[in-house]
N, C-alpha and C positions, 0 to 999 in steps of 0.2 A: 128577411125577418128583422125587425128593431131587434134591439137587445134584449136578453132570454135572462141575465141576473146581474144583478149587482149586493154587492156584499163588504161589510165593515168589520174586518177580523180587530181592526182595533182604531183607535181615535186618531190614527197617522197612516191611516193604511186601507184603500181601496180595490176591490176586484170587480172588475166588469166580463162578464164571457158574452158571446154574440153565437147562437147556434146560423149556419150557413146554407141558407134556402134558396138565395140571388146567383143569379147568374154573373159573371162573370163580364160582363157589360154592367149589370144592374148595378156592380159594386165600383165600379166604373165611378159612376156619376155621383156629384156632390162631394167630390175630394182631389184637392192639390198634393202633385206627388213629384219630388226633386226627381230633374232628369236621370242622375244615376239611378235612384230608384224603381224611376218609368223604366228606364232599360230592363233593369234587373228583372222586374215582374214580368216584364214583354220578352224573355230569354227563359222562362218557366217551360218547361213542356208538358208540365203537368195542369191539368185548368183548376185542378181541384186545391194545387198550391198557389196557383194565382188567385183563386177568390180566398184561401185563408191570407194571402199577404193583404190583399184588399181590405179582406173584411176587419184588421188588425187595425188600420187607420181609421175607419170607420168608428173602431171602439177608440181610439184616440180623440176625436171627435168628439165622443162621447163626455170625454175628462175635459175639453176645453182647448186641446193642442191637435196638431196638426202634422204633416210627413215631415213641413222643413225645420219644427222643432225638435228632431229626433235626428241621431248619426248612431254609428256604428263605429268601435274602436277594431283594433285590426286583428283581436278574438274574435269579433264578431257580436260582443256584448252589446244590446242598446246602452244611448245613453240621452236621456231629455239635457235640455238646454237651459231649463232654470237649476239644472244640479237636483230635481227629485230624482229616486232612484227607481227602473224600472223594469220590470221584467215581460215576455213573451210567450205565448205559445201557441200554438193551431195542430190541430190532429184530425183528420178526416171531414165532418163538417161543425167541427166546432173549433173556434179560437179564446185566447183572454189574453188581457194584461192587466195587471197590479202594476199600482203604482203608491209607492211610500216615502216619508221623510226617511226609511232606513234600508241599509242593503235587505234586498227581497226576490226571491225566483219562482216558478210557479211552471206546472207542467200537466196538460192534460193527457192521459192514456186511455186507449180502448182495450177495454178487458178482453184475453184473446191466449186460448190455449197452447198458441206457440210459445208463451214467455216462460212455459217450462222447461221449453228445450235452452232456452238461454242463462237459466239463474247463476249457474257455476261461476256464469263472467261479472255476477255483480252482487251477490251473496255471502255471506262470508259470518259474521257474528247473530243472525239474523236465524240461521239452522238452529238455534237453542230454542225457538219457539214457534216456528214454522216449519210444515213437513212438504219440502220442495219439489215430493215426488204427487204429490196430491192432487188430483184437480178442484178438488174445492179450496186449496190454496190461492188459486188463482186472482182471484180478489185483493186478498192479501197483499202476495206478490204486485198487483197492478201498484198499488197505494206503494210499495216501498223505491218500487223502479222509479215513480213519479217522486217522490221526496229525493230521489239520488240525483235527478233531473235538476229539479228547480233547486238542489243545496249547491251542485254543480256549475249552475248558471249566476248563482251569488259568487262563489268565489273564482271561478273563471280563471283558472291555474293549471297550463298545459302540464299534465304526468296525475293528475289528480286520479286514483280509481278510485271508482264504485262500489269495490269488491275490499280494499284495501283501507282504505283512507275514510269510509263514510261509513256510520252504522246508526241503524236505526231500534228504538226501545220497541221492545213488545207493545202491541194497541189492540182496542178491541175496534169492531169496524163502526157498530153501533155511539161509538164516541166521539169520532172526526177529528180525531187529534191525538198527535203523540209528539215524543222528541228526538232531535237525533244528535251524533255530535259528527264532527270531521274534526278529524285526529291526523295531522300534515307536518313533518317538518318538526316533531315535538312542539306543538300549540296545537292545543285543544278547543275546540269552539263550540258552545251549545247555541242547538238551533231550536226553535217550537216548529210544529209541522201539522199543518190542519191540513182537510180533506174531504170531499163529500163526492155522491155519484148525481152522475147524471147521465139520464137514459143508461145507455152500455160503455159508460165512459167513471174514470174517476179525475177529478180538477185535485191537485193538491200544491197546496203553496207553503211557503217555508221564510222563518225571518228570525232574526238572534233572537237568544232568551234576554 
């Protein structure tokens, strides 16, 4: 499938998501990809992570760049080669990336009843307006796991928690947007934190106030 959205949360800052219909071959074609990279994707055992690694360059394509303008520092962080900043993600058959003049993370989730058995490990300030034993939480809940995700992939600082270090404001769902801070090291950092669904999925990305 081409590309499924593209979006301007602001005048330095693009998202593209690509929902994932191609096979694995299909995504294959019409894209150069650095030997270590080739390795890497051809060492997947999963086909379903090899067509989201694929499809990821694809949407790179998309912006005008390519696999060999991209590396990886040794977090794991991407990082493009003109110095834009850039973030990642793929979940089942949908991927994105955002790309901005400023630090930016972005993480899509499928909405999915197990996440209540895990909130304990990533919850914490968040129980004053959410009841985490709820299933119609679960929404909710997706949207804040997803902002811990991509606030996490911004600052990229092994010992960071989820549960401890990141909190997010009260939001309504109907809004697509709240704030959050990470609170590390006594420095305080506010972040903005948009969101929207798609199919049984929620995209949410995140970038300073």
């Amino acid at each position: 499938m081409p590309l499924y959205k593209t979006l301007t949360p602001n005048d330095h800052t693009t998202v593209k998501i690509w929902k994932i219909t191609e096979s694995k071959d299909e995504l294959f074609k019409n894209i150069e990809l650095q030997p270590k990279h080739l390795q890497r994707v051809m060492g997947m055992k999963s086909e379903l992570h090899q067509c989201g690694f694929l499809s990821v360059r694809h949407l790179l394509k998309s912006f005008g760049y390519s696999d060999l303008d991209l590396s990886y520092d040794t977090n794991g962080k991407p990082h493009l080669a003109d110095k834009k900043h850039i973030s990642i993600t793929h979940s089942f058959n949908f991927s994105a990336v955002i790309i901005s003049e400023k630090p930016v993370g972005i993480d899509i989730e499928k909405q999915r009843p197990k996440i209540l058995k895990i909130v304990h490990k990533f919850i914490d300030f968040e129980t004053r307006f959410i009841d985490t034993t709820n299933p119609l939480s679960i929404n909710k809940l997706t949207v804040i796991w997803g902002a811990k995700e991509a606030l996490y992939k911004i600052f990229n600082t092994v010992g960071l928690s989820f549960k401890q270090h990141i909190l997010v404001l009260p939001f309504l769902l109907e809004n697509g947007n709240t704030t959050a801070w990470i609170n590390y090291f006594n420095t305080k950092t506010k972040f903005e934190i948009e969101f929207f669904e798609i199919e049984n999925f929620y995209c949410v990305f995140a970038f300073p106030n």
